[in-house]
C-alpha positions in Angstrom: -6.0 -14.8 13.6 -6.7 -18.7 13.7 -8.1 -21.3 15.7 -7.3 -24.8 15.0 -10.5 -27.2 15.7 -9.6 -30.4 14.8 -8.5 -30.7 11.0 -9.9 -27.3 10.3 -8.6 -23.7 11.0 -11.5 -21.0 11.6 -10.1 -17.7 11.2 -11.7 -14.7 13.4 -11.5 -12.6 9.9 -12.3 -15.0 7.9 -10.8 -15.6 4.1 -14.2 -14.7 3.0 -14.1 -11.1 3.9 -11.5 -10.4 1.4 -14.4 -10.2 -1.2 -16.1 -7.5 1.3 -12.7 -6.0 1.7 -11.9 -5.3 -2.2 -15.7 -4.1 -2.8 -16.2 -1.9 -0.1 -12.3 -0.5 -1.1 -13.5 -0.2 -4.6 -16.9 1.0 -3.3 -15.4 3.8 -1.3 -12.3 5.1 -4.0 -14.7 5.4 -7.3 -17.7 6.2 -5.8 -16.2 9.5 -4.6 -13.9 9.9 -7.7 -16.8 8.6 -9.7 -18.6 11.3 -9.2 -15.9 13.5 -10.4 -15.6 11.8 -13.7 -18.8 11.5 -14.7 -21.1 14.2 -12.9 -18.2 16.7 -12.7 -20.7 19.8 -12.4 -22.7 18.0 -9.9 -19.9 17.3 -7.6 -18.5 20.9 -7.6 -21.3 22.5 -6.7 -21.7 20.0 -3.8 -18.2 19.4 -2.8 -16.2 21.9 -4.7 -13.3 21.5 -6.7 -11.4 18.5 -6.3 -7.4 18.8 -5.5 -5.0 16.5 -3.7 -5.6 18.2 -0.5 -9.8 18.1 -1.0 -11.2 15.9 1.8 -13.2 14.0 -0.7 -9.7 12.7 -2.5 -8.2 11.9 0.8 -11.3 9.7 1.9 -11.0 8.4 -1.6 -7.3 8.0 -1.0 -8.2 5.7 2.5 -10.3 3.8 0.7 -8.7 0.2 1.3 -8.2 1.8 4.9 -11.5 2.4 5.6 -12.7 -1.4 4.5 -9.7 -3.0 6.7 -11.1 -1.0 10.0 -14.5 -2.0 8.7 -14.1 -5.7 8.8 -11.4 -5.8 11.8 -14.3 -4.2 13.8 -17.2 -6.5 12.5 -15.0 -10.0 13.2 -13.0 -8.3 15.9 -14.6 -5.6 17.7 -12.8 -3.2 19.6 -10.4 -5.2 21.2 -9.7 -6.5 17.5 -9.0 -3.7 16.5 -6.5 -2.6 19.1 -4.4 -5.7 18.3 -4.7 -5.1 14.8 -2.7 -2.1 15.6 -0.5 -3.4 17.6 1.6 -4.9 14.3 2.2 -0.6 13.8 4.7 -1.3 16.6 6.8 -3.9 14.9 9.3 -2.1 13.0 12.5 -4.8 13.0 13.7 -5.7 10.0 17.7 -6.8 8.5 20.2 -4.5 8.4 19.6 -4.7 4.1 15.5 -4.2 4.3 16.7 -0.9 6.3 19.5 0.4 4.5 17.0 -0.3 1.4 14.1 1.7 2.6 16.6 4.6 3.7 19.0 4.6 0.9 17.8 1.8 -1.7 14.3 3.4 -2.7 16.0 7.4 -3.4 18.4 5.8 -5.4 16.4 3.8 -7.5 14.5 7.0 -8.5 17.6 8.9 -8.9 18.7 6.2 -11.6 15.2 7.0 -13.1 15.9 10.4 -13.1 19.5 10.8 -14.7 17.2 8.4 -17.8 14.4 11.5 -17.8 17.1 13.7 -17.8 15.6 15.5 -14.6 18.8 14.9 -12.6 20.1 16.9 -11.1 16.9 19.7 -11.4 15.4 22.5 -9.4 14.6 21.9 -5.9 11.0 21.9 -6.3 10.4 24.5 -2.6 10.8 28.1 -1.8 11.8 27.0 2.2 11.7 24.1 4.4 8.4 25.0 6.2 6.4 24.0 2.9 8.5 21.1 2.8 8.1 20.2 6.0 4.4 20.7 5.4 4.4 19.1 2.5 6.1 15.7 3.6 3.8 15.6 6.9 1.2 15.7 4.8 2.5 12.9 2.4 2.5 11.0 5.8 -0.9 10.8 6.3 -2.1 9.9 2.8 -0.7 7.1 0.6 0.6 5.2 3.6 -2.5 4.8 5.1 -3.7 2.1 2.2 -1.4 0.1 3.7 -3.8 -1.3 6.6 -5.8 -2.3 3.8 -3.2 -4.3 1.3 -0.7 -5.4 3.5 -3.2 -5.9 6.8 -6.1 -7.5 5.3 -5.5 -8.4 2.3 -1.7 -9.9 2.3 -2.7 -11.8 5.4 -5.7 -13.6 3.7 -4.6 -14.1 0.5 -1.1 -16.1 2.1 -4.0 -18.7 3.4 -3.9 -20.0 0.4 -1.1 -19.4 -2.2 2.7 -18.3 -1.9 3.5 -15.0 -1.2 4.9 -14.2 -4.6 1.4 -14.9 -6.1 -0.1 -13.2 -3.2 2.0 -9.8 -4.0 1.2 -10.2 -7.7 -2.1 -10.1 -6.9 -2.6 -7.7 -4.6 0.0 -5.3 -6.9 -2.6 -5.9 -10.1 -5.6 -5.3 -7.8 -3.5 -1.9 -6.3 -3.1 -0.5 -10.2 -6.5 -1.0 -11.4 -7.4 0.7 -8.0 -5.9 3.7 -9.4 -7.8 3.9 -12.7 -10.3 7.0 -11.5 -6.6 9.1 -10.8 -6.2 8.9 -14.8 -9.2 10.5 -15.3 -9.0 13.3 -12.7 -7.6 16.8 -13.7 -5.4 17.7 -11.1 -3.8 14.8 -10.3 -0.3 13.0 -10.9 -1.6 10.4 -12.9 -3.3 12.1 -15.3 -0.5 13.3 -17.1 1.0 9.3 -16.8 0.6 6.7 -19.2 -1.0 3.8 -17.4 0.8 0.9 -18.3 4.2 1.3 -17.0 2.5 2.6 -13.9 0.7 -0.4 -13.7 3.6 -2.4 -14.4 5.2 -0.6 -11.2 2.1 -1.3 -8.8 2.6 -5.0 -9.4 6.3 -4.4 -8.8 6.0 -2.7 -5.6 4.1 -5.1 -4.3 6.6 -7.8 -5.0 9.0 -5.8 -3.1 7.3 -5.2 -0.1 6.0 -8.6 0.2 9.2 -10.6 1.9 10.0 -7.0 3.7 6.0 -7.8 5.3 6.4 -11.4 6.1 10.4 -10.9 7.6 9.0 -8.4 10.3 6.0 -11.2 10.8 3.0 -8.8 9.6 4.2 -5.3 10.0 2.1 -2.7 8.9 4.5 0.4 10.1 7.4 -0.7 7.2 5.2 -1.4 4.5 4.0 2.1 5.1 7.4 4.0 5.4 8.1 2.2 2.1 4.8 3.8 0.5 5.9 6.9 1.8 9.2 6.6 0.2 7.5 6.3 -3.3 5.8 9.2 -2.9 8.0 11.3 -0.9 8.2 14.7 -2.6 12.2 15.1 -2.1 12.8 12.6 -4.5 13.2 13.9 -8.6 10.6 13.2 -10.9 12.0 9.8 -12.8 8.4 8.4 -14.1 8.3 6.1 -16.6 11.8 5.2 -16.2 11.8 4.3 -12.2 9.5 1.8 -13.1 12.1 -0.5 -15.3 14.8 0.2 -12.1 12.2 -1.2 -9.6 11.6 -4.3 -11.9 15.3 -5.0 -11.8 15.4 -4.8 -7.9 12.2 -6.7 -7.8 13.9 -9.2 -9.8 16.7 -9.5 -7.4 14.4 -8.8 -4.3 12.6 -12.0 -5.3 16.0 -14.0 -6.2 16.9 -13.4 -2.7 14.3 -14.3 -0.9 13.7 -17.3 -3.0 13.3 -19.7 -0.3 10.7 -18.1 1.5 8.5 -16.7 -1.7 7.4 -19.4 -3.4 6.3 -21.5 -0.2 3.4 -20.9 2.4 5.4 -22.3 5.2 6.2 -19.2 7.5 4.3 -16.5 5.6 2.0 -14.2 7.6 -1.7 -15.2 7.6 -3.4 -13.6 10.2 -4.8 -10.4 10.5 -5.4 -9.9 14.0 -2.7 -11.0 16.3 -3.9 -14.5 17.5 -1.6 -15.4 20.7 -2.3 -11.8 21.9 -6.2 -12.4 21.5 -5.9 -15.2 23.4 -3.6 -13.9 26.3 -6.5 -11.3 26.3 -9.3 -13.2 26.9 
């Protein structure tokens, strides 16, 4: 959200909270899962043991969460923060971003999968009520980083460097992020090899970046597409989905070639700025 006073623009969240946005993220995520990896005793006598479904991991989980309400409150306040949400309701997007988020994403995996040799494999539920549980619950936890990396942080960082560069960054910030996961028993990642997931952060973020700036800020499809990479109906196709989603991020960013290498028409503010002013 900007105001333009004469030759300067002064943002009401500023480009300098993105350094308070990545600490307090980082702050939040491995200070709860630090605790796990290096007083391990300590933290299951207090907090018991740690799963996916412990409340601990899922605050760790809404780390970058957490920081964007944070800051949207402290520049924004309330009413900030109300149009802040507002970009959940903007959810239009080209005929290709959708058929890509419905279609594009399974695929992908399956290609990944028929590599691992896990396609086709057993259907990994009893019923549809875990399922159903299951995917609801999905829902609510990797999606939710998303107010974080694609409301605070995509916004800011398009201030001042093309969106490619922006979703770069923000992909290599995302997998680093994720370190503490490798060192958790019970989680996915610790039975991955870090680099190629790594290498897929910084793709992913790619991806979603023209799919952001093309529904001008959305943070509703930026989520359903984290909830398509982690939706549990999809087969198990890690390392190789990886090397599929560099190919489409190759060909994601050949398309949208005209728009990712240039500022002009990228999304930079974080809180709606002509609805904060027809507000005040």
């Amino acid at each position: 959200m900007a105001e333009v006073c004469g030759s300067r623009t002064r943002w009401v969240v500023p480009s300098a909270a993105l350094v308070m946005f990545v600490a307090l993220t980082f702050a939040v995520t491995w200070g709860l899962t630090g605790i796990y990896i290096f007083r391990a005793a300590l933290a299951v006598d207090w907090f018991g043991e740690l799963s996916g479904t412990h409340p601990v991991f899922i605050l760790a989980t809404w780390g970058p969460a957490l920081a964007a309400f944070t800051l949207v409150l402290a520049y924004g306040g309330m009413r900030g923060l109300r149009l802040f949400l507002t970009r959940l309701t903007l959810w239009r997007c080209s005929p290709g971003w959708a058929a890509f988020l419905l279609f594009g994403i399974p695929l992908t995996f399956a290609c990944g999968a028929i590599v691992k040799g896990t396609l086709p494999g057993p259907f990994p539920f009893d019923s549809l009520g875990p399922l159903l549980a299951v995917m609801a619950f999905m829902l609510f936890l990797g999606p939710v980083e998303e107010f974080g990396w694609r409301g605070v942080a995509q916004p800011i960082l398009q201030r001042h460097m093309a969106p490619i560069w922006a979703g770069l960054l923000i992909g290599a910030t995302w997998g680093i992020w994720h370190v503490p996961a490798f060192y958790l028993a019970g989680t996915v990642q610790s039975n991955w090899s870090f680099t190629p997931f790594f290498v897929g952060n910084v793709t992913l973020a790619v991806i979603v970046t023209p799919l952001f700036n093309a529904s001008r800020g959305s943070i509703l499809l930026p989520a359903l597409f984290h909830y398509q990479l982690i939706n549990p109906l999809w087969p198990d196709a890690q390392p190789y989905d990886t090397w599929f989603f560099v190919i489409v991020a190759i060909a994601v960013v050949w398309l949208n070639r005209a728009t990712m290498f240039t500022r002009q028409g990228a999304v930079t503010e974080v809180i709606p700025w002509t609805d904060m002013r027809r507000s005040e």
